[in-house]
N, CA, C and O of each residue as an XYZ file, in Angstrom:
692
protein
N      30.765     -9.354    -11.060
C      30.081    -10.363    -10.263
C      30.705    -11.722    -10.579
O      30.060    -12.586    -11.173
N      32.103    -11.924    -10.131
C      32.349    -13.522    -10.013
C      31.427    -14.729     -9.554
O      31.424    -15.736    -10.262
N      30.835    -14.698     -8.690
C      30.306    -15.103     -7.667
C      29.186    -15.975     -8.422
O      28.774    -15.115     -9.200
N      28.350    -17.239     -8.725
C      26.784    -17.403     -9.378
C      26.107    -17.427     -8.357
O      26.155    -17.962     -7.249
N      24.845    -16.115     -9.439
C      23.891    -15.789     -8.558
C      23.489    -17.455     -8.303
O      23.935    -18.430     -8.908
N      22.347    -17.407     -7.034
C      21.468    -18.201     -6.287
C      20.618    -18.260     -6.743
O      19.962    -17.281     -6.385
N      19.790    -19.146     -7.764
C      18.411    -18.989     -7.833
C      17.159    -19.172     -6.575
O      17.176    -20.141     -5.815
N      16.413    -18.407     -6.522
C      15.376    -18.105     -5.828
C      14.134    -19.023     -5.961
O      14.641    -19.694     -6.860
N      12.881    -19.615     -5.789
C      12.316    -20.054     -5.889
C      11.125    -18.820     -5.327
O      10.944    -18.161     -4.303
N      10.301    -19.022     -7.041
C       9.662    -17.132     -6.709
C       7.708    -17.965     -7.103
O       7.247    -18.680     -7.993
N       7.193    -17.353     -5.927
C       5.023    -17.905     -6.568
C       4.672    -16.490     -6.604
O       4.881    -15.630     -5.748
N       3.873    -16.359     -8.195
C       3.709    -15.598     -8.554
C       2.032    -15.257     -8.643
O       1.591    -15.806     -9.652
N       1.152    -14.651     -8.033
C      -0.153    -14.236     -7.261
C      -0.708    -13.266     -8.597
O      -0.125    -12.182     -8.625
N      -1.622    -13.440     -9.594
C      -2.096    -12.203    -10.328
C      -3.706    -11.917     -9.594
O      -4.586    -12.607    -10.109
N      -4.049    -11.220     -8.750
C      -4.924    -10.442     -8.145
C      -5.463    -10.043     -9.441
O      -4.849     -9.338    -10.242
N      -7.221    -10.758     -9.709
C      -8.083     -9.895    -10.659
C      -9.261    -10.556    -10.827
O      -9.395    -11.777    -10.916
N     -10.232     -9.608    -10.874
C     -11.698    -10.026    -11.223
C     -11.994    -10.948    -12.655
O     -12.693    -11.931    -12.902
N     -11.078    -10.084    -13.447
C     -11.581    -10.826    -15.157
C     -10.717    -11.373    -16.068
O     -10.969    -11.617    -17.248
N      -9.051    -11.672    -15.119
C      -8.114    -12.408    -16.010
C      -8.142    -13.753    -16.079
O      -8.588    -14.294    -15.067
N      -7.776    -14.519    -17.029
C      -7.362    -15.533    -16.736
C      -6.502    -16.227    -17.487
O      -6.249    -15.398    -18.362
N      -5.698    -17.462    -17.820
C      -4.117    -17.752    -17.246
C      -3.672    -17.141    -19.152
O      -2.539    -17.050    -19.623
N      -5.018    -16.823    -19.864
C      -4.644    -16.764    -21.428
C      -4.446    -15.003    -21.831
O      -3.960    -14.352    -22.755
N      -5.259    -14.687    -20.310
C      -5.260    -13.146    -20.712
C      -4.606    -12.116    -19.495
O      -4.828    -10.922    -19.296
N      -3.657    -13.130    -18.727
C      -3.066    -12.602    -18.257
C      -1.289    -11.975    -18.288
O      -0.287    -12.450    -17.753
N      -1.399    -11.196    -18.830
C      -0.205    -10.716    -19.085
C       0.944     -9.655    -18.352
O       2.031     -9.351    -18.843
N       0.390     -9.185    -17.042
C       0.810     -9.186    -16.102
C       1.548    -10.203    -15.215
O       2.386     -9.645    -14.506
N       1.489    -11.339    -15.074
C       1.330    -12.368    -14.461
C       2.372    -13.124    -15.272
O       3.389    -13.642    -14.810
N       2.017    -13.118    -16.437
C       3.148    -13.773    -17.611
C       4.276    -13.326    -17.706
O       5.307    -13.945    -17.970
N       4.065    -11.653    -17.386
C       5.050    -10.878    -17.788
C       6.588    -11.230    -16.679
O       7.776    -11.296    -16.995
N       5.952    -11.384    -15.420
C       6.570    -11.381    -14.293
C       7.522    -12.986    -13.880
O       8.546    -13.149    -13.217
N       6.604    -13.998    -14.638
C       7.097    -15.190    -14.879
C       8.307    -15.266    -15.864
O       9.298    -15.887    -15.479
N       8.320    -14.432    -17.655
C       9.162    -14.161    -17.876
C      10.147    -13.360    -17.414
O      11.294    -13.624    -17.775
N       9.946    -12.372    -16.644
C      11.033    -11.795    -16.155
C      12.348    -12.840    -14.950
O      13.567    -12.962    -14.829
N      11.223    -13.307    -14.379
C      12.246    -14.006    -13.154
C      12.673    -15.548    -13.939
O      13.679    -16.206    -13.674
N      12.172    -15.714    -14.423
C      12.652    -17.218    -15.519
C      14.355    -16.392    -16.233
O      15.542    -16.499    -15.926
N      13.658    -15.684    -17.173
C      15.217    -15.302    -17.900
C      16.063    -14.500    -17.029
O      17.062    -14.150    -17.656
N      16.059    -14.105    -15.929
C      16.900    -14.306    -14.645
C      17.609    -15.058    -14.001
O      18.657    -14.694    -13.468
N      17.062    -16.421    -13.946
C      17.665    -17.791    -13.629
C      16.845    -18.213    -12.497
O      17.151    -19.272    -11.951
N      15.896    -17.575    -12.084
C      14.980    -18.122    -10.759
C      14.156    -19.342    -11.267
O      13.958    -19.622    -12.449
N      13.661    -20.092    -10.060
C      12.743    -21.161    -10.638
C      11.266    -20.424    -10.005
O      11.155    -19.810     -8.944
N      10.357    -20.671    -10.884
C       8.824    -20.543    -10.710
C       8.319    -21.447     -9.858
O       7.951    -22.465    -10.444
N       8.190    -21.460     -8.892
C       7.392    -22.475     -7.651
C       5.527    -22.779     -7.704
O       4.946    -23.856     -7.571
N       4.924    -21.360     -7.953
C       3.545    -21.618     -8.348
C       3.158    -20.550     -9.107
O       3.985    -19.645     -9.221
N       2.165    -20.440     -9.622
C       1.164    -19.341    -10.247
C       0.075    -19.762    -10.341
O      -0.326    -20.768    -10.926
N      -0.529    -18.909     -9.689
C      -2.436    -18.790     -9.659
C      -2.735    -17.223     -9.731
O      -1.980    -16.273     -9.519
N      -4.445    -17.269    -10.195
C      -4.949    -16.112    -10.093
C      -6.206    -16.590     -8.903
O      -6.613    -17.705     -8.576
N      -6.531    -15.398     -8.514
C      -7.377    -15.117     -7.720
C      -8.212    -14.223     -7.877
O      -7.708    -13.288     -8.499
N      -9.561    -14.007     -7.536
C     -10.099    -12.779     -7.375
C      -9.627    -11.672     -6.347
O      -8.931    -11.884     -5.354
N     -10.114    -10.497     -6.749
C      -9.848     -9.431     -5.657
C     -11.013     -9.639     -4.256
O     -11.876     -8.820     -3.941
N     -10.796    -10.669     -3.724
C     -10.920    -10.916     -2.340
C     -10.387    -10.741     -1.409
O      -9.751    -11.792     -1.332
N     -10.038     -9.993     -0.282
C      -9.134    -10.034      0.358
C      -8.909    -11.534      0.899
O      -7.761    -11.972      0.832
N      -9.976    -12.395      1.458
C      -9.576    -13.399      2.083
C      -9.029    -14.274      1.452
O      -8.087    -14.897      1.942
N      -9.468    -14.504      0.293
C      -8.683    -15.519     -0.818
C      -7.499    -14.938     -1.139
O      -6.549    -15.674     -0.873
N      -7.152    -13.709     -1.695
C      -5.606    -12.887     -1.176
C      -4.896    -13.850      0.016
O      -4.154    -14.807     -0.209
N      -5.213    -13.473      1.023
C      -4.969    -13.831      2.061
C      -4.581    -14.904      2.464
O      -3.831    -15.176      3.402
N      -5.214    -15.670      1.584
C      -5.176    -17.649      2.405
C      -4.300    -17.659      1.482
O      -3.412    -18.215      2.127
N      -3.740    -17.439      0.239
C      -2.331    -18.435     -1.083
C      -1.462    -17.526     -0.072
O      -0.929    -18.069      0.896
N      -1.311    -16.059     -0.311
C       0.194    -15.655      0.112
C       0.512    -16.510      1.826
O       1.470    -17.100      2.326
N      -0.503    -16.248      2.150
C      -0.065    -17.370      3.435
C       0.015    -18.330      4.075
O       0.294    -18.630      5.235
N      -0.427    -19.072      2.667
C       0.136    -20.433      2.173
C       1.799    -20.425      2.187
O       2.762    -20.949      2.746
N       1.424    -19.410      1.121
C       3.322    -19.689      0.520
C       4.397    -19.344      1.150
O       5.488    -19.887      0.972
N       4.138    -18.231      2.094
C       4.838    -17.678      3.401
C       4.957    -18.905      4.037
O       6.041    -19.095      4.589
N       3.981    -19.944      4.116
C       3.959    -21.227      5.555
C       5.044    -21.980      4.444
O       5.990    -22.342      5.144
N       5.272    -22.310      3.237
C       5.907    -22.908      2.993
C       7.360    -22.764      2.423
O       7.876    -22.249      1.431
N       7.842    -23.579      3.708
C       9.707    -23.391      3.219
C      10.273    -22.980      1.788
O      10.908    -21.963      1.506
N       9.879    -24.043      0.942
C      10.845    -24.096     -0.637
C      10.237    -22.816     -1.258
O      10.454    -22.632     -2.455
N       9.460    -21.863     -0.540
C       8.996    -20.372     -1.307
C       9.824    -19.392     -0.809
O       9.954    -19.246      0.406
N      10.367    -18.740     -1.569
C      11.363    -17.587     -0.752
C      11.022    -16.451     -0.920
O      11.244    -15.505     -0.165
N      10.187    -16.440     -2.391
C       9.455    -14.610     -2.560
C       8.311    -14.956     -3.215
O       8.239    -16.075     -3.725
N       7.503    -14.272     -3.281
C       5.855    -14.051     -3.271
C       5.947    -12.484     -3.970
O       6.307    -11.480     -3.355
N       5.457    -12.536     -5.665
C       5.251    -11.621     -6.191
C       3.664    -11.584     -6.512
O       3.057    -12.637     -6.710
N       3.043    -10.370     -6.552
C       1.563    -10.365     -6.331
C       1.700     -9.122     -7.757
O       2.667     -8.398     -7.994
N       0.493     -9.203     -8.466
C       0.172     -8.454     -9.169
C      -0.809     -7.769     -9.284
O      -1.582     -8.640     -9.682
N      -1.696     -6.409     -9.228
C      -3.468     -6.150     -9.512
C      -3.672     -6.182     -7.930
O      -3.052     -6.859     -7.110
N      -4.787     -5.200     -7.701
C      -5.373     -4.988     -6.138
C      -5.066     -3.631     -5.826
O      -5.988     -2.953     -5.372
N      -3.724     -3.001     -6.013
C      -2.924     -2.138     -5.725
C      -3.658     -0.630     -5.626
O      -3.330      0.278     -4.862
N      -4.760     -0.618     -6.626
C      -5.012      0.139     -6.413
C      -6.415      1.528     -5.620
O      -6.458      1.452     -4.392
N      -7.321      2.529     -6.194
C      -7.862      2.835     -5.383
C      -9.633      2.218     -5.737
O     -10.573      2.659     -5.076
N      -9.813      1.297     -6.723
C     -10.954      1.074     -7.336
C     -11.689      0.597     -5.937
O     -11.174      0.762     -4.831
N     -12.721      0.101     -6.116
C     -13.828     -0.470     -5.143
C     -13.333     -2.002     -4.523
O     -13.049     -2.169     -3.337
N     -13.309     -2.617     -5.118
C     -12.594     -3.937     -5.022
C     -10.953     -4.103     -4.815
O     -10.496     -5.245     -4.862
N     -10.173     -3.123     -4.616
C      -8.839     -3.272     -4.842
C      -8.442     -3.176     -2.979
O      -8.762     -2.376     -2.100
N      -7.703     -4.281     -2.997
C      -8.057     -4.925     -1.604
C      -5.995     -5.678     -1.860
O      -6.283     -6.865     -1.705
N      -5.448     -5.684     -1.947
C      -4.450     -6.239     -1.906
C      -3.519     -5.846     -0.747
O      -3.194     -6.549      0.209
N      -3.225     -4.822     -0.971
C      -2.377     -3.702      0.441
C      -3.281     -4.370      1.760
O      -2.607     -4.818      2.687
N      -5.181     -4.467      1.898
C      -5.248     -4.760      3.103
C      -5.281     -5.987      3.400
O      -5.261     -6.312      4.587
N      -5.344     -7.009      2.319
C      -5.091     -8.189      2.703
C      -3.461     -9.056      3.005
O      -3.194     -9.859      3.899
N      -2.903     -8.723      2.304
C      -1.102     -8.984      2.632
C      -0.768     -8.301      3.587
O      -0.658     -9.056      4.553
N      -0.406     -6.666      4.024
C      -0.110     -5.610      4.714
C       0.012     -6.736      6.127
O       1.072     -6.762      6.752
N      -0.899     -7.435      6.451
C      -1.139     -7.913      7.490
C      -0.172     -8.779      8.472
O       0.088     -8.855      9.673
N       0.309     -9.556      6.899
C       0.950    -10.654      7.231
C       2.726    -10.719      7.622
O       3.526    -11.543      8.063
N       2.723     -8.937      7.026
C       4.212     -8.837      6.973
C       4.802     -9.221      8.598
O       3.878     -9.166      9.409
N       6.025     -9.561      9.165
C       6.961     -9.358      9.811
C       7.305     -8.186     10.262
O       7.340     -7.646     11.367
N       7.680     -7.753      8.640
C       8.168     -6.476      8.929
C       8.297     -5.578      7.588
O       9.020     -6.034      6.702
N       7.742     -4.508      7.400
C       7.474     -4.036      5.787
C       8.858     -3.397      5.322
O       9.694     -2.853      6.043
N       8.894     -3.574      4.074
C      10.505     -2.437      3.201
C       9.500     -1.542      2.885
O       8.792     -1.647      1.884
N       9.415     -0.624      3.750
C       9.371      1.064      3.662
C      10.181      1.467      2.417
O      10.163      0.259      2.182
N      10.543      1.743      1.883
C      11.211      2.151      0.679
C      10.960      1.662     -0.235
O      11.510      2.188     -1.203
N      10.008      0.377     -0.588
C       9.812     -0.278     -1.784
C       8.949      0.451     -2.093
O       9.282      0.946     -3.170
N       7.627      0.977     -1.660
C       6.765      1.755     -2.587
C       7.019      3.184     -3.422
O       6.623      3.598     -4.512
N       7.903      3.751     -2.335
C       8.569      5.210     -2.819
C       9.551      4.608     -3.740
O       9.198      4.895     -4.884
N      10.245      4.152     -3.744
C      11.079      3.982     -4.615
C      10.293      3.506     -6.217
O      10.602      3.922     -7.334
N       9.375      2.666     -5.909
C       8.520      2.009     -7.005
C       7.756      3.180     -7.613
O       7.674      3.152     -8.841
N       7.128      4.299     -6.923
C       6.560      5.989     -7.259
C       7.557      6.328     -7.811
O       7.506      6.418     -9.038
N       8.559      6.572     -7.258
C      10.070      7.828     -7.849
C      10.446      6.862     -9.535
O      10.725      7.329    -10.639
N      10.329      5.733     -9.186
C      10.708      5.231    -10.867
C       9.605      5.082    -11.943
O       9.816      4.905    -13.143
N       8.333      5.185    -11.310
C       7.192      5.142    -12.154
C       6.692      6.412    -12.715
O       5.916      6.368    -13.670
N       7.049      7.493    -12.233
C       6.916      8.774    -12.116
C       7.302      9.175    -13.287
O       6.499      9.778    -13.999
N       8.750      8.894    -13.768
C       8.923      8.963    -15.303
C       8.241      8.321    -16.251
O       8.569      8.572    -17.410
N       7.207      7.406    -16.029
C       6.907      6.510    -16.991
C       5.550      7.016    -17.027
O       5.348      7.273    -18.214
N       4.337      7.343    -16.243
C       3.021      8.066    -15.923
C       2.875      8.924    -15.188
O       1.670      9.076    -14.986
N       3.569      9.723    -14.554
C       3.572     10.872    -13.881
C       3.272     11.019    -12.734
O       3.774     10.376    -11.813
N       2.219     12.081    -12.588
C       1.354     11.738    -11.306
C       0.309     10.675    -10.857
O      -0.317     10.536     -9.807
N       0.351      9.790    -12.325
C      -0.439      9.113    -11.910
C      -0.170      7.857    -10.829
O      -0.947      7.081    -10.271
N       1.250      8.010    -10.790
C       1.969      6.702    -10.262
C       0.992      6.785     -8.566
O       0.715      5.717     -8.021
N       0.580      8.084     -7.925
C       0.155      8.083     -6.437
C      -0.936      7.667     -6.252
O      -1.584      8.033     -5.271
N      -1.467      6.693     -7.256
C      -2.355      5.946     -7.057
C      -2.041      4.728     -7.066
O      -2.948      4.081     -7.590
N      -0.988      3.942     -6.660
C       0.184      3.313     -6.719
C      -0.233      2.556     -5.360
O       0.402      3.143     -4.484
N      -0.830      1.758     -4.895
C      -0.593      1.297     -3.051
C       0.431      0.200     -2.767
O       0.543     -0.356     -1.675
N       1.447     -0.158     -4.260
C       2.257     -0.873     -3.744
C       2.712     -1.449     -2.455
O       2.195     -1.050     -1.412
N       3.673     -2.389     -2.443
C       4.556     -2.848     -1.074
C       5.147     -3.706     -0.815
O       5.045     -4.598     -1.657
N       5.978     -4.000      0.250
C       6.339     -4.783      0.173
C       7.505     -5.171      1.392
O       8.536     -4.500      1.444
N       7.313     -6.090      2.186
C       7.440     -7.011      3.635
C       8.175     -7.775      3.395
O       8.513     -7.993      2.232
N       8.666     -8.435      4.437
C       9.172     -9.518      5.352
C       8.382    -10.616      5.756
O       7.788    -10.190      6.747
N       7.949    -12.054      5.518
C       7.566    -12.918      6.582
C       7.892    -14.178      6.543
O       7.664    -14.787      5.498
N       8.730    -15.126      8.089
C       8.765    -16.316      7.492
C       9.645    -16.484      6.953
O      10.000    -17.584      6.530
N      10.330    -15.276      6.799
C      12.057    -15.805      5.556
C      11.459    -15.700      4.544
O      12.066    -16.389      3.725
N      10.402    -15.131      3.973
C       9.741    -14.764      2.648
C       9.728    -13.418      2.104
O       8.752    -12.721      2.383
N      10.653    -12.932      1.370
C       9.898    -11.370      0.975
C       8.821    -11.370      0.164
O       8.677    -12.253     -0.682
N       8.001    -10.445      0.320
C       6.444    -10.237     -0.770
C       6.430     -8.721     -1.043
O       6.544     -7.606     -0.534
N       6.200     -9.458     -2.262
C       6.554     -7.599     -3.307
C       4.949     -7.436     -3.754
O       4.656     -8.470     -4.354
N       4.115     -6.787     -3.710
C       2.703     -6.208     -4.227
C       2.799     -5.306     -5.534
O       2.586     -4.103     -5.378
N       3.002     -5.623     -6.398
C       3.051     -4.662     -7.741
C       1.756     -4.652     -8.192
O       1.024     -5.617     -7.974
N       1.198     -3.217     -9.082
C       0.570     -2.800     -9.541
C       0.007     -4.021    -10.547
O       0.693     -5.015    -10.784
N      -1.216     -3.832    -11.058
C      -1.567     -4.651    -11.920
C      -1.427     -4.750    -13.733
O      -1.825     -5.686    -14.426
N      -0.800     -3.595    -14.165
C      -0.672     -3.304    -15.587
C       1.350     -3.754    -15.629
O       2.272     -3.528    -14.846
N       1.251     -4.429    -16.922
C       2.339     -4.868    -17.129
C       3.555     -4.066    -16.919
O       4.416     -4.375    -16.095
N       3.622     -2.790    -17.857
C       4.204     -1.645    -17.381
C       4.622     -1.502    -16.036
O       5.802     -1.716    -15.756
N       3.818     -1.172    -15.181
C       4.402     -1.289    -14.066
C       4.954     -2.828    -13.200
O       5.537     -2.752    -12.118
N       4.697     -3.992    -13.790
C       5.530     -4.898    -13.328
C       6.626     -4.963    -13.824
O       7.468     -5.466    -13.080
N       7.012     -4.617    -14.912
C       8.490     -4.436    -15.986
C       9.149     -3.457    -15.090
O      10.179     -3.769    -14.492
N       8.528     -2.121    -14.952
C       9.193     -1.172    -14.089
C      10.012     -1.489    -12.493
O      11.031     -1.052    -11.959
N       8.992     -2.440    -12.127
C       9.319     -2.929    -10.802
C      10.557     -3.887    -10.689
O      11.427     -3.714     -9.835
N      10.581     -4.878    -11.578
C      11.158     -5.790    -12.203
C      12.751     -5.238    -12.223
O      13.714     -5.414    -11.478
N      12.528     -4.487    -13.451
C      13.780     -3.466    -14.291
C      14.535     -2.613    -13.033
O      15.747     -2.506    -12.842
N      13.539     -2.100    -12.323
C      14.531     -1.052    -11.564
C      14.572     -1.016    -10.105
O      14.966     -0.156     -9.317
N      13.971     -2.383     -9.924
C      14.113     -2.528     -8.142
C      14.421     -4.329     -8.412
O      15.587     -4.725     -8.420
N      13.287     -5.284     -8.616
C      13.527     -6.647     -8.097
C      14.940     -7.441     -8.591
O      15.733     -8.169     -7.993
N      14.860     -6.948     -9.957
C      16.015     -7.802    -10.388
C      17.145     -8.116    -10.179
O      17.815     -9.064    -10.589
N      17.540     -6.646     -8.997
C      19.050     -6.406     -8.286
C      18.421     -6.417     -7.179
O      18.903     -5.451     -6.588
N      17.654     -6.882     -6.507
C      17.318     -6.831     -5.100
C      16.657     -8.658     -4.702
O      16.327     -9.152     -3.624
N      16.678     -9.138     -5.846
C      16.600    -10.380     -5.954
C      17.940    -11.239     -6.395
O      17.981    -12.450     -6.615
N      18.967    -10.342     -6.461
C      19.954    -10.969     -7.092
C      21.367    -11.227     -6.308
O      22.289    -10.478     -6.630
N      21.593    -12.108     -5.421
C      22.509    -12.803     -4.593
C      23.705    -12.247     -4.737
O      24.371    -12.140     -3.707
N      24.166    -11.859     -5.748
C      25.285    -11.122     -5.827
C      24.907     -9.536     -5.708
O      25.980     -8.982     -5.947
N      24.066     -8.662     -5.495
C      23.911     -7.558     -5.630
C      24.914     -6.729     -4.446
O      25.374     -7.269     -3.440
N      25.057     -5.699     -4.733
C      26.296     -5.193     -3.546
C      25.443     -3.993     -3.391
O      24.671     -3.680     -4.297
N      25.527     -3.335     -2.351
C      26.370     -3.645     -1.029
C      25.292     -4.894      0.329
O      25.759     -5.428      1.335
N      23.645     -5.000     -0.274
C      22.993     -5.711      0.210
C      22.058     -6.183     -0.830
O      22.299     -5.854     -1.992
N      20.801     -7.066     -0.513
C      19.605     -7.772     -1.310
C      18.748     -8.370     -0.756
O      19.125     -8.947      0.264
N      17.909     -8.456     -0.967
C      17.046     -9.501     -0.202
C      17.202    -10.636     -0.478
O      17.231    -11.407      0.481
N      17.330    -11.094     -1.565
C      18.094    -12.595     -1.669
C      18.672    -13.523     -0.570
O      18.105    -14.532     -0.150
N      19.929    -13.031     -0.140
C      20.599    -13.023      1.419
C      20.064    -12.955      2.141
O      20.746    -12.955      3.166
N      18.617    -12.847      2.399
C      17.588    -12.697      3.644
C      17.240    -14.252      3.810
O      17.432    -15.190      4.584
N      16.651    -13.960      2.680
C      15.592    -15.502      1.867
C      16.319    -16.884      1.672
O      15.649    -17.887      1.424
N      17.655    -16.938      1.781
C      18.085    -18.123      0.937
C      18.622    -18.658      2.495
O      19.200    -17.911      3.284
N      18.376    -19.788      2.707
C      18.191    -20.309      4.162
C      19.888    -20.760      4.772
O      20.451    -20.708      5.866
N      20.182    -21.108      3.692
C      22.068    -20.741      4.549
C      23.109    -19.804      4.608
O      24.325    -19.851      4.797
N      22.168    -18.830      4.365
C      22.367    -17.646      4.410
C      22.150    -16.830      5.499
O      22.906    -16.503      6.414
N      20.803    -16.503      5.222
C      20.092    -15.792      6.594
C      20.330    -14.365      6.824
O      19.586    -13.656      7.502
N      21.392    -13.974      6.238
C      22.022    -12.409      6.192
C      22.001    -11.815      5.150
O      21.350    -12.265      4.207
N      22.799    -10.499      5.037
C      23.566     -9.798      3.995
C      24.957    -10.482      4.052
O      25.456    -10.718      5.153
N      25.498    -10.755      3.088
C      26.526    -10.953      3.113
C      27.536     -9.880      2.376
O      28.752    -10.073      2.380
């Protein structure tokens, strides 16, 4: 990779009833990951599992230009309150079909079957990609490690989403 990567400008969403900014480590986790990457952090908040409050930040940050990806954490899954998939799902453009299977097929080694309780995802909107990861750290490391980090990464070959997102760009290159 001759080339320097592009940093990204990434708001990072932790979806949860009972975290907050001291006991969230999901949320932290994901901030360190894209920091020692070279991305810049644009926002971080938590929210409850509301869908509408879901709803109103990511599409905030979708409305705003200098945001290029929207990572969400917690919601994902099948509890009573876990509302994330129907509150984002909405907003996409257009969804990456392959981000959740792919996010199952690599989690699969790490918890098994339990990964199909998994409602991951992850869209298009606005020139924004939004990734929905699970709420346990583990699986944001996983997501991180074996999908975002080369799919966020401007130099990645043979495509990335990066090249979607970065506005003089607009393509794959």
């Amino acid at each position: 990779m001759s080339e320097p990567m592009l940093p990204l400008s990434i708001a990072v969403l932790t979806i949860s009833d009972t975290r907050t900014e001291e006991t969230d480590r999901s949320g932290q986790a994901l901030v360190g990951c894209l920091t020692d990457a070279g991305h810049r952090l644009a926002d971080k908040r938590i929210v409850p599992d509301d869908i509408y409050r879901i709803r109103a930040v990511v599409a905030e940050w979708i409305a705003d230009p200098a945001i290029q990806v929207v990572l969400t954490t917690g919601g994902t899954g099948f509890t009573g309150r876990d509302s994330t998939p129907e509150a984002v799902g909405v907003l996409f453009d257009k969804e990456i079909e392959g981000f959740g299977e792919l996010f199952r097929q690599l989690s699969w080694q790490e918890i098994g079957s339990s990964t199909v309780q998994s409602r991951c995802l992850g869209g298009l909107a606005n020139a924004t990609v939004i990734f929905c990861l699970p709420g346990s750290t583990g699986a944001c490391r996983t997501a991180w490690n074996g999908i975002l980090a080369e799919q966020l990464d401007s130099r990645h070959k043979p495509c990335n989403f990066a090249n979607l997102v970065i506005p003089e760009r607009g393509q794959h290159v």
